[in-house]
C-alpha positions as CSV (number, residue, x, y, z in Angstrom):
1,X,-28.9,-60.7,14.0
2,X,-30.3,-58.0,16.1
3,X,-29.9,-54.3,15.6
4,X,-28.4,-52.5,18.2
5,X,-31.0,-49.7,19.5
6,X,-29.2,-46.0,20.5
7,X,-31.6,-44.2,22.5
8,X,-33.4,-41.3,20.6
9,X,-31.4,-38.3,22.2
10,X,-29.7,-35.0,20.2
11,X,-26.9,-33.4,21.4
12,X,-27.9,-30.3,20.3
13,X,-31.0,-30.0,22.1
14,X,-29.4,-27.8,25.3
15,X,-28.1,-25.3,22.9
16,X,-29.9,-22.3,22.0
17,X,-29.8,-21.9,18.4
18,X,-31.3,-18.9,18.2
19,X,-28.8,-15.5,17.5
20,X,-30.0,-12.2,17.6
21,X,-27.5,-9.0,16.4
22,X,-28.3,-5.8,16.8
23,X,-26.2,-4.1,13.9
24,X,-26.4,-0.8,15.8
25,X,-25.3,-2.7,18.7
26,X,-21.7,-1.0,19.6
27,X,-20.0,-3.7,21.5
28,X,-20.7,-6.8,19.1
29,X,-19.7,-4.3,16.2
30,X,-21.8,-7.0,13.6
31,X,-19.9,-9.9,14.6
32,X,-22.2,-13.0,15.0
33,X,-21.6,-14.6,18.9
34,X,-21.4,-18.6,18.3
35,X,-20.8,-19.0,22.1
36,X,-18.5,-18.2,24.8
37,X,-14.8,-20.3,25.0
38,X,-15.0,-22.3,27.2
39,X,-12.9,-22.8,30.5
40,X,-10.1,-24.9,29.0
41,X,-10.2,-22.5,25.8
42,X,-9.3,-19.7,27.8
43,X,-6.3,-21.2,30.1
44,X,-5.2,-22.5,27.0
45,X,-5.2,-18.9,25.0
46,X,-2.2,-16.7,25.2
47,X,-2.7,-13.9,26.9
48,X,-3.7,-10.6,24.7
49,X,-0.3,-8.5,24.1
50,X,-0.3,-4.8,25.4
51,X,-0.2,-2.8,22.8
52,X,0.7,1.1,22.7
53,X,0.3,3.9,20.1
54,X,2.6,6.1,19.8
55,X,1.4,9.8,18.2
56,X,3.9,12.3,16.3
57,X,2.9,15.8,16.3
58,X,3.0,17.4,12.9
59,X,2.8,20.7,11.0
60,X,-0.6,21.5,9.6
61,X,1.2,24.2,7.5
62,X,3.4,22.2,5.4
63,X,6.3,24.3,6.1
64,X,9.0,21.6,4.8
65,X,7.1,21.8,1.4
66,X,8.7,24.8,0.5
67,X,12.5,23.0,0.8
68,X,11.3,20.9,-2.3
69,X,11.9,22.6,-5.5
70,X,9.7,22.8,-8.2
71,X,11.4,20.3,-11.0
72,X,12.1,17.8,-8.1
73,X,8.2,17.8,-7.5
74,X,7.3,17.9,-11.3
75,X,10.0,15.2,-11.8
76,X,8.6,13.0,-8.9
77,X,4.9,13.7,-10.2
78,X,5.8,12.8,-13.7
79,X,7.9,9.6,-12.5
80,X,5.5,8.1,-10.0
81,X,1.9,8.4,-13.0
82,X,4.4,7.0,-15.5
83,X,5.9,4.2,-13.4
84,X,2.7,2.9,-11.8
85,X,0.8,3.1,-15.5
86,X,4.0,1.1,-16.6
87,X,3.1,-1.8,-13.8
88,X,-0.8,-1.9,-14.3
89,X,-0.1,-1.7,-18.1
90,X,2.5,-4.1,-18.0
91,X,1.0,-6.5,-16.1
92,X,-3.1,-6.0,-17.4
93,X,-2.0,-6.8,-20.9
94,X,-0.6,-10.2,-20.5
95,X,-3.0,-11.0,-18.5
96,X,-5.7,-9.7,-20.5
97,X,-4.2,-11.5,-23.5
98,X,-3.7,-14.9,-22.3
99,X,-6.8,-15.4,-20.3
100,X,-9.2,-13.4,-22.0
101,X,-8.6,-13.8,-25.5
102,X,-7.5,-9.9,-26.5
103,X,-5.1,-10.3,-28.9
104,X,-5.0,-7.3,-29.9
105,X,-5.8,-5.0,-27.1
106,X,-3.4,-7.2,-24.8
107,X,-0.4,-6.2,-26.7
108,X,-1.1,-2.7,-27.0
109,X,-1.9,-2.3,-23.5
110,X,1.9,-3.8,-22.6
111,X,3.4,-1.9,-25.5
112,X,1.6,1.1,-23.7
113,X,3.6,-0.4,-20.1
114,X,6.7,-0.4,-21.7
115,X,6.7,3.3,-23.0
116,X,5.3,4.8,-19.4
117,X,8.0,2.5,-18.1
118,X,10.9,4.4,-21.0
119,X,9.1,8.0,-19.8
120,X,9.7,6.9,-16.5
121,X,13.1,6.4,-16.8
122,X,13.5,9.1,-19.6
123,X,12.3,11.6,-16.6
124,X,14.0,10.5,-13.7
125,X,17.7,10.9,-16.2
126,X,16.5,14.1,-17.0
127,X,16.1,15.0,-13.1
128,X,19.2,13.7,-12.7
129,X,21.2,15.8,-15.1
130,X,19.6,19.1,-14.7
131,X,20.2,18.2,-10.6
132,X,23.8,17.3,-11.1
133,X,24.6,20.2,-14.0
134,X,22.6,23.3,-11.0
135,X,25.2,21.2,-8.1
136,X,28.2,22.5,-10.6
137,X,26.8,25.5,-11.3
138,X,26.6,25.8,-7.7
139,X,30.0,24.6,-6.5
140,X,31.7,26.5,-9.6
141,X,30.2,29.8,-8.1
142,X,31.0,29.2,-4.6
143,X,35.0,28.0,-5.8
144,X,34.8,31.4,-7.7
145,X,33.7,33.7,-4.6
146,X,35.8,31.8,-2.0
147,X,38.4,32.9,-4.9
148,X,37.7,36.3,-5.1
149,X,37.8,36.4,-0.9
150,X,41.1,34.9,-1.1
151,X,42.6,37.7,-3.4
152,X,41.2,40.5,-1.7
Protein backbone atom coordinates (compact mmCIF):
# COMPACT_ATOMS: atom_id res chain seq x y z
CA UNK A 1 0.00 0.00 0.00
CA UNK A 2 1.13 3.46 -0.72
CA UNK A 3 1.12 6.36 1.66
CA UNK A 4 -0.67 9.22 0.76
CA UNK A 5 1.89 12.36 0.60
CA UNK A 6 0.21 16.00 2.03
CA UNK A 7 2.28 18.65 0.79
CA UNK A 8 4.60 20.19 3.49
CA UNK A 9 2.58 23.53 4.09
CA UNK A 10 1.56 25.24 7.68
CA UNK A 11 -1.29 27.20 8.09
CA UNK A 12 0.15 29.28 10.42
CA UNK A 13 2.88 30.53 8.43
CA UNK A 14 0.86 34.01 7.23
CA UNK A 15 0.24 34.85 10.76
CA UNK A 16 2.46 37.08 12.67
CA UNK A 17 2.98 35.60 15.90
CA UNK A 18 4.73 38.03 17.32
CA UNK A 19 2.74 40.56 20.13
CA UNK A 20 4.12 43.47 21.53
CA UNK A 21 2.13 45.49 24.65
CA UNK A 22 3.12 48.47 25.76
CA UNK A 23 1.73 48.34 29.45
CA UNK A 24 1.86 52.22 29.54
CA UNK A 25 0.02 52.00 26.36
CA UNK A 26 -3.48 53.88 27.17
CA UNK A 27 -5.71 52.45 24.55
CA UNK A 28 -4.86 48.54 24.86
CA UNK A 29 -5.05 49.24 28.74
CA UNK A 30 -2.71 45.62 29.14
CA UNK A 31 -5.05 43.60 27.14
CA UNK A 32 -3.13 41.24 24.77
CA UNK A 33 -4.56 41.81 20.79
CA UNK A 34 -4.92 38.10 19.33
CA UNK A 35 -6.24 39.71 16.07
CA UNK A 36 -8.97 41.69 14.69
CA UNK A 37 -12.73 39.91 14.20
CA UNK A 38 -13.14 39.28 11.28
CA UNK A 39 -15.84 40.51 8.70
CA UNK A 40 -18.44 37.89 9.38
CA UNK A 41 -17.62 38.23 13.33
CA UNK A 42 -18.61 41.62 13.24
CA UNK A 43 -22.07 41.54 11.14
CA UNK A 44 -22.68 38.74 13.25
CA UNK A 45 -22.07 40.78 16.83
CA UNK A 46 -24.83 42.72 18.34
CA UNK A 47 -24.46 46.02 18.28
CA UNK A 48 -22.86 47.74 21.63
CA UNK A 49 -25.87 49.14 23.83
CA UNK A 50 -25.83 52.88 24.66
CA UNK A 51 -25.34 53.34 27.84
CA UNK A 52 -25.86 56.53 30.12
CA UNK A 53 -24.74 57.66 33.60
CA UNK A 54 -26.81 59.32 35.48
CA UNK A 55 -25.09 61.64 38.43
CA UNK A 56 -26.96 62.76 41.80
CA UNK A 57 -25.71 65.81 43.39
CA UNK A 58 -24.99 65.38 47.10
CA UNK A 59 -24.22 67.27 50.29
CA UNK A 60 -20.56 67.30 51.22
CA UNK A 61 -21.70 68.49 54.67
CA UNK A 62 -23.68 65.65 55.91
CA UNK A 63 -26.49 67.71 56.91
CA UNK A 64 -29.10 64.62 57.21
CA UNK A 65 -26.59 63.10 59.77
CA UNK A 66 -27.78 65.15 62.41
CA UNK A 67 -31.63 63.70 61.97
CA UNK A 68 -30.09 60.33 63.29
CA UNK A 69 -29.96 60.08 66.88
CA UNK A 70 -27.29 58.99 68.82
CA UNK A 71 -28.58 55.33 70.29
CA UNK A 72 -30.00 54.62 66.69
CA UNK A 73 -26.34 55.08 65.41
CA UNK A 74 -24.73 53.24 68.48
CA UNK A 75 -27.47 50.64 68.01
CA UNK A 76 -26.75 50.20 64.21
CA UNK A 77 -22.91 50.33 64.89
CA UNK A 78 -23.21 47.65 67.59
CA UNK A 79 -25.70 45.49 65.33
CA UNK A 80 -23.90 45.58 62.02
CA UNK A 81 -19.88 44.44 63.95
CA UNK A 82 -21.94 41.81 65.86
CA UNK A 83 -23.99 40.47 62.95
CA UNK A 84 -21.24 40.25 60.25
CA UNK A 85 -18.70 38.54 63.14
CA UNK A 86 -21.78 36.24 63.63
CA UNK A 87 -21.61 35.14 59.66
CA UNK A 88 -17.78 35.02 59.25
CA UNK A 89 -17.70 33.21 62.65
CA UNK A 90 -20.41 31.12 61.84
CA UNK A 91 -19.56 30.01 58.75
CA UNK A 92 -15.21 29.93 59.23
CA UNK A 93 -15.69 27.47 62.00
CA UNK A 94 -17.42 24.62 60.26
CA UNK A 95 -15.53 25.14 57.67
CA UNK A 96 -12.44 25.24 59.45
CA UNK A 97 -13.47 22.06 61.39
CA UNK A 98 -14.42 19.85 58.76
CA UNK A 99 -11.74 20.50 56.21
CA UNK A 100 -8.99 21.41 58.13
CA UNK A 101 -8.95 19.25 60.98
CA UNK A 102 -9.49 22.05 63.98
CA UNK A 103 -11.50 20.38 66.28
CA UNK A 104 -11.15 22.45 68.76
CA UNK A 105 -10.75 25.94 67.37
CA UNK A 106 -13.62 25.10 64.74
CA UNK A 107 -16.11 24.86 67.48
CA UNK A 108 -15.11 27.73 69.40
CA UNK A 109 -15.00 29.95 66.59
CA UNK A 110 -18.99 28.96 65.80
CA UNK A 111 -19.77 29.10 69.43
CA UNK A 112 -18.06 32.67 69.15
CA UNK A 113 -20.82 33.12 65.69
CA UNK A 114 -23.54 32.25 67.75
CA UNK A 115 -23.02 34.73 70.67
CA UNK A 116 -22.27 37.94 68.18
CA UNK A 117 -25.30 36.50 66.46
CA UNK A 118 -27.48 36.54 70.37
CA UNK A 119 -25.62 40.31 70.89
CA UNK A 120 -26.99 41.10 67.64
CA UNK A 121 -30.28 40.35 68.35
CA UNK A 122 -29.92 41.28 72.14
CA UNK A 123 -29.10 44.96 70.68
CA UNK A 124 -31.42 45.44 68.05
CA UNK A 125 -34.52 44.37 71.04
CA UNK A 126 -32.97 46.75 73.15
CA UNK A 127 -33.21 49.59 70.20
CA UNK A 128 -36.40 48.56 69.82
CA UNK A 129 -37.77 49.02 73.30
CA UNK A 130 -36.07 52.16 74.33
CA UNK A 131 -37.45 53.48 70.62
CA UNK A 132 -40.97 52.28 71.30
CA UNK A 133 -40.99 53.32 75.32
CA UNK A 134 -39.30 57.53 73.99
CA UNK A 135 -42.53 57.20 70.99
CA UNK A 136 -44.97 56.90 74.38
CA UNK A 137 -43.22 59.17 76.20
CA UNK A 138 -43.65 61.25 73.30
CA UNK A 139 -47.28 60.82 72.37
CA UNK A 140 -48.23 60.77 76.33
CA UNK A 141 -46.81 64.44 76.41
CA UNK A 142 -48.27 65.63 73.35
CA UNK A 143 -52.03 63.91 74.54
CA UNK A 144 -51.27 65.84 77.80
CA UNK A 145 -50.63 69.39 76.17
CA UNK A 146 -53.26 69.07 73.48
CA UNK A 147 -55.20 68.47 76.91
CA UNK A 148 -54.21 71.26 78.74
CA UNK A 149 -55.05 73.51 75.20
CA UNK A 150 -58.44 72.01 75.28
CA UNK A 151 -59.26 73.17 78.94
CA UNK A 152 -57.91 76.51 78.64
Amino acid sequence: MGTKAYPETNAFEDVDHTVSVNPLDEDNEGEVPFGEPSSAEQELAPDAPDASVQTFETESDFSSMSEVSSETLGAFGACFVYAHLALFLGAIGPMGWYFEGWSRAGPLLFAGGVVAGWLTYRRYRKWERQRATDDTAGSDTATAAADGEDAG
